[in-house]
KEBAVO-818315 format. One record per residue (C-alpha): residue in one letter; chain; x, y, z. Coordinates in steps of 0.1 Angstrom, whole numbers. Example, Ala and Ser with C-alpha at 12.3 -4.5 7.8 and 13.67 -1.06 7.14 Angstrom:
residues 2
a,A,123,-45,78
s,A,137,-11,71
//
This chain:
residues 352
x,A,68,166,-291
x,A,40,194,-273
x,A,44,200,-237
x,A,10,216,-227
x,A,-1,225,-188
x,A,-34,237,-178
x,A,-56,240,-145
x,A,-96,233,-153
x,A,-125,220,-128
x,A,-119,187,-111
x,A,-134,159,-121
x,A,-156,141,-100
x,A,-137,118,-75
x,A,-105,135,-77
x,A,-100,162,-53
x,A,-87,200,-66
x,A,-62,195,-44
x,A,-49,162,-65
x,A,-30,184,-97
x,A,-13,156,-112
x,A,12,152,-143
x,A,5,130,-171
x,A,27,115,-199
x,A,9,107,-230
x,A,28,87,-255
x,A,16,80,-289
x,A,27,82,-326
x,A,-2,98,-342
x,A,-7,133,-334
x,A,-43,133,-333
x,A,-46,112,-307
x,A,-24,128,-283
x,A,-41,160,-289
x,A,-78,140,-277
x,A,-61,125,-248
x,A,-47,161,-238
x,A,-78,177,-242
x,A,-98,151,-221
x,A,-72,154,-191
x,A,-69,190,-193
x,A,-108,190,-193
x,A,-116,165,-169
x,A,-93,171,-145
x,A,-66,196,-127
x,A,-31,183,-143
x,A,-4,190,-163
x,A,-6,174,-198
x,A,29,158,-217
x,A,30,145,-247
x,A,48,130,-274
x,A,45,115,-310
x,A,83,100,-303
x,A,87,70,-282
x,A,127,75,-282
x,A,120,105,-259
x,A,95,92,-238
x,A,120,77,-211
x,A,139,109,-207
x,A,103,127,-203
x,A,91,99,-176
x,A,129,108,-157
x,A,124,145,-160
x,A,86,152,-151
x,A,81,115,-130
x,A,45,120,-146
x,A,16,104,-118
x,A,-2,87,-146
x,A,13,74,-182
x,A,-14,67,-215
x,A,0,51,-242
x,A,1,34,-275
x,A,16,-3,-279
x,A,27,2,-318
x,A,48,26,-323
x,A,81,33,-344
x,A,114,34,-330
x,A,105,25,-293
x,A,77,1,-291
x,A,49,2,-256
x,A,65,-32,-248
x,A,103,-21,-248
x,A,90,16,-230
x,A,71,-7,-196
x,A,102,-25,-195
x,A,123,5,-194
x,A,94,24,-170
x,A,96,-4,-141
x,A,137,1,-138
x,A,129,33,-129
x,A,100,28,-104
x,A,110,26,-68
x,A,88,-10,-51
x,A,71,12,-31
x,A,58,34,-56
x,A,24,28,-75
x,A,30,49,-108
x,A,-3,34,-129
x,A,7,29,-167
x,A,-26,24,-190
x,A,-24,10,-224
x,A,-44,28,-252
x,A,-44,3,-284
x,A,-59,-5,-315
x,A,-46,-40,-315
x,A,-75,-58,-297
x,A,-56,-98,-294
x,A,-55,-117,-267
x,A,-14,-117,-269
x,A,-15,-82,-272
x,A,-32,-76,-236
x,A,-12,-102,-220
x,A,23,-89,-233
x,A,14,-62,-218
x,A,1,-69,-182
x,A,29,-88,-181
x,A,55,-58,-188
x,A,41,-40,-161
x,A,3,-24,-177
x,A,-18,-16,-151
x,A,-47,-15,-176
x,A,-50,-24,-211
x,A,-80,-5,-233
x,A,-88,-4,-273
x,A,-88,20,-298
x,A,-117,32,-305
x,A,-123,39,-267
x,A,-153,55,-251
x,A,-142,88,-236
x,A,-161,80,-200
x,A,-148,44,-198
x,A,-110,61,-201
x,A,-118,89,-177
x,A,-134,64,-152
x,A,-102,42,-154
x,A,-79,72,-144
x,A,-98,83,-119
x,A,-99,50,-101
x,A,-62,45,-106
x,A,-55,83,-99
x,A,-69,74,-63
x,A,-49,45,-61
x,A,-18,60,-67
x,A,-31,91,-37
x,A,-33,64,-9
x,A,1,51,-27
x,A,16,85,-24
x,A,-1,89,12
x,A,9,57,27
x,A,48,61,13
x,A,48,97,29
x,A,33,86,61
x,A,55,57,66
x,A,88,84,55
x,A,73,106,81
x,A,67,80,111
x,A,102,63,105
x,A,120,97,115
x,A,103,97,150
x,A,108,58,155
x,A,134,64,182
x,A,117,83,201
x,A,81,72,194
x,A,82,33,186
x,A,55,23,200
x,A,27,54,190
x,A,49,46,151
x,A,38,9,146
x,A,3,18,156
x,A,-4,47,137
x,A,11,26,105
x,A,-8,-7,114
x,A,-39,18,111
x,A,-22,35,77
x,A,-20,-2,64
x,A,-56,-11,76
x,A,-76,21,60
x,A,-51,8,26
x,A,-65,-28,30
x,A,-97,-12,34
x,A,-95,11,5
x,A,-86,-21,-17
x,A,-110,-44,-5
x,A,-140,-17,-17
x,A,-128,-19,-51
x,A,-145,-56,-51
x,A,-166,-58,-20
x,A,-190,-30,-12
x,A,-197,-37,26
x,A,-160,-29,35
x,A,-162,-56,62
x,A,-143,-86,50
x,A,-109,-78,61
x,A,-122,-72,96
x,A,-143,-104,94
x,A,-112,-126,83
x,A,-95,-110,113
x,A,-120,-120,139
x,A,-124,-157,124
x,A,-86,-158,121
x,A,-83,-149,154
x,A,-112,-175,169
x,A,-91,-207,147
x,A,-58,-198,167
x,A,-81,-199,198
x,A,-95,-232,192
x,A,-61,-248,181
x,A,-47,-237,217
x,A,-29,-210,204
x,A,-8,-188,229
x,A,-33,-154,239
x,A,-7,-131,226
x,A,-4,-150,193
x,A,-36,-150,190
x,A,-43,-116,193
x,A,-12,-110,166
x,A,-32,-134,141
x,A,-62,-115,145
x,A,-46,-81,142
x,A,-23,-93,112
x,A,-51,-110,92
x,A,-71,-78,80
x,A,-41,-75,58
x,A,-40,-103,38
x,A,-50,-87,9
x,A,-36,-56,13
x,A,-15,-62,-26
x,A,-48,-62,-44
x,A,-42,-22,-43
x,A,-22,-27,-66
x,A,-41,-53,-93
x,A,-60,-27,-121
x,A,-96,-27,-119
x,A,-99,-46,-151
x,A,-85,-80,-136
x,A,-97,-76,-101
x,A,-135,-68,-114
x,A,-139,-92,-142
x,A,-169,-112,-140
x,A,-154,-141,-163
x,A,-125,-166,-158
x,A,-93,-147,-164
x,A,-63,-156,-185
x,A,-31,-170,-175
x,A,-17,-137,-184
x,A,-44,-121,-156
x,A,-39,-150,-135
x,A,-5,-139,-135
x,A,-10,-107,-126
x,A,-36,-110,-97
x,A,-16,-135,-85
x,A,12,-109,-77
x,A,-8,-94,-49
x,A,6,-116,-26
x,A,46,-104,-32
x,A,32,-66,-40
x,A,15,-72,-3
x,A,45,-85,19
x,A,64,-55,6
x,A,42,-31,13
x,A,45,-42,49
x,A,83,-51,47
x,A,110,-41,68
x,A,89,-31,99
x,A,97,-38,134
x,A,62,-44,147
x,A,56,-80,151
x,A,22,-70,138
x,A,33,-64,104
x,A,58,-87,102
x,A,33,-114,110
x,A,11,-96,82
x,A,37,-98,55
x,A,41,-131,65
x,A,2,-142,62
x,A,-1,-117,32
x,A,28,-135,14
x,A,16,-171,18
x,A,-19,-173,21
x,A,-24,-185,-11
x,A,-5,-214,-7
x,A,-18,-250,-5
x,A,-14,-274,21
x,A,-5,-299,-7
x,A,20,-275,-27
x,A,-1,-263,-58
x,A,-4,-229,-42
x,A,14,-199,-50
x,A,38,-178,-47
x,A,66,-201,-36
x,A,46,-236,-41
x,A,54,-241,-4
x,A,35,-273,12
x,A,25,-288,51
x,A,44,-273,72
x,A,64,-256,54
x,A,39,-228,54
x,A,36,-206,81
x,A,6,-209,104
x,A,-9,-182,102
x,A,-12,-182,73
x,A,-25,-215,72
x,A,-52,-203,93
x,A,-62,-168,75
x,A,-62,-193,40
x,A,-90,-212,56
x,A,-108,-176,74
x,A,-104,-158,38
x,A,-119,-188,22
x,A,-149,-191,42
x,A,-155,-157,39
x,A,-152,-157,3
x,A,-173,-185,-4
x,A,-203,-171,23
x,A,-201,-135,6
x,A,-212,-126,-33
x,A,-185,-111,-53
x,A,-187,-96,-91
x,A,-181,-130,-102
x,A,-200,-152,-84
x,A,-232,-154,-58
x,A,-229,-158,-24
x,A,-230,-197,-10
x,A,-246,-210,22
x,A,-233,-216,53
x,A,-235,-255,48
x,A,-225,-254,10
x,A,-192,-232,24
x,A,-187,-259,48
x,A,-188,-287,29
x,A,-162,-271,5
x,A,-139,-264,30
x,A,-143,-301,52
x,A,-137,-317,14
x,A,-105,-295,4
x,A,-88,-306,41
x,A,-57,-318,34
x,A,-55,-306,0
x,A,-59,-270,-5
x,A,-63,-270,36
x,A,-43,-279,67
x,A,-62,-306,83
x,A,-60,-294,119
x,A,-67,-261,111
x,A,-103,-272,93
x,A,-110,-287,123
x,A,-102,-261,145
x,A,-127,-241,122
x,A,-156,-267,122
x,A,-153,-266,163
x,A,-163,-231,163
x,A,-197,-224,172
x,A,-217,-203,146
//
């Protein structure tokens, strides 16, 4: 085992004020060393590594590294048994990013992994920019992480005192998180606030209450505030994903609704509710809970329908933006099975 520390230029995206520790874990020697050497390079950090996966637990509880590379097959300890072993030791609220570094290119080998708790899975050979590009993106993750955490720490020891100034300055944390996730796969930045406003103009039209209105609308932006934590690799992929990445995307809902769990603004409780269930279907074959009718909140019966639309009227990396009437269409003929009927209706009353 080397433990080696240095301070170099930044690389680009991370700021010099962001010195992070990394844990590299892998049995051949050679490749720690080019690991160490590209961090150490590329970035300001501290560098650990070890060729022994028995002591890379103790290292992770020592150091609590920001970042963890490492190899699947290994002797003693294998990368499966050590992500198992990582996530008893990672608080709910922390993002600690754990990237895979393999030469076994199978499909099983990438889902066992995602499924352990990988936030990214690359093959040996690997191209040195591809690796760096990967820990910067989840580098910055892990910063609004870290900042959001802190904040929220900071805020709750004022709450007595400041309840009311507290919720809004972390409904405004939340929304710049939401906003910072929703970049990562849509480059306007404006479909949280979009979903919001058409959230907020369905609970209008169904005769909603003013001031439950104006909760849908504020809660909605944060629907997919849980997709911070879904790796690059799974959220950006242009082609279908597997069951083992459906898996995984899927969780964005739970990782969501605990982000913005255990608040006392009705805001955010209305937003872990809609970020929780907005992926379920009026008929039951949604997820996370299969919940069905009315059974699902309606909220976020209403933000499934505003997030839809949205979707289907805006391109994303795998797939071209529809038209108006093409987006209509699918929404009028998915009432009553994806969608709750009254709510469609609600949204074909709204003038365009």
């Amino acid at each position: 085992m080397t433990n080696e520390a240095d301070t170099v230029v930044t690389a680009e995206g991370v700021r010099r004020s962001d010195t992070f520790t990394a844990l590299v874990i892998d049995d051949e020697p050679s490749n720690t060393r080019l690991l160490n050497l590209m961090l150490r390079q590329s970035f300001s950090c501290e560098v650990l590594t070890t060729t022994d996966s028995r002591t890379a637990v103790a290292l992770f509880l020592e150091h609590r590294p920001d970042l963890v590379l490492m190899d699947l097959h290994m002797p003693y300890v294998s990368g499966l048994e050590l992500l198992a072993a990582f996530q008893d030791h990672i608080p709910p609220t922390e993002f600690v990013p754990i990237i895979v570094l393999t030469g076994d290119t199978t499909t099983e080998a990438r889902e066992k992994a995602l499924r352990a708790g990988a936030h990214d899975f690359l093959t040996k050979p690997f191209e040195v920019a591809e690796v760096l590009l990967r820990i910067r993106n989840t580098l910055r993750t892990r910063r609004l992480n870290r900042e959001v955490v802190e904040q929220n720490r900071t805020l709750e020891a004022r709450v007595a005192e400041r309840t009311e100034q507290l919720d809004a300055a972390r409904i405004e944390a939340l929304i710049q998180l939401a906003r910072a996730a929703e970049f990562r796969d849509d480059d306007t930045g404006q479909h949280t606030r979009r979903v919001g406003d058409m959230a907020g103009r369905i609970a209008a039209t169904m005769g909603l209450e003013p001031a439950v209105v104006e909760l849908i609308r504020l809660a909605a932006p944060l629907h997919d505030i849980g997709k911070i934590g879904i790796p690059d690799a799974i959220l950006l992929k242009p082609d279908r994903l597997t069951p083992a990445e459906w898996t995984v995307m899927r969780q964005h809902t739970t990782i969501g609704a605990s982000i913005l769990a255990d608040s006392r603004s009705p805001v955010l409780r209305m937003a872990q509710e809609i970020a929780l269930a907005h992926h379920e279907r009026w008929d039951g074959a949604g997820y996370p809970e299969g919940l069905e009718n009315n059974n699902i909140p309606l909220a976020s019966r209403i933000v499934a329908v505003a997030d839809t639309f949205d979707a289907l009227t805006h391109a994303r990396p795998y797939k071209p933006a529809f038209t108006i009437e093409e987006s209509l269409g699918e929404i009028t003929a998915n009432a009553g099975g994806h969608f709750d009927p009254d709510v469609v209706n609600a949204f074909l009353g709204i003038e365009r």
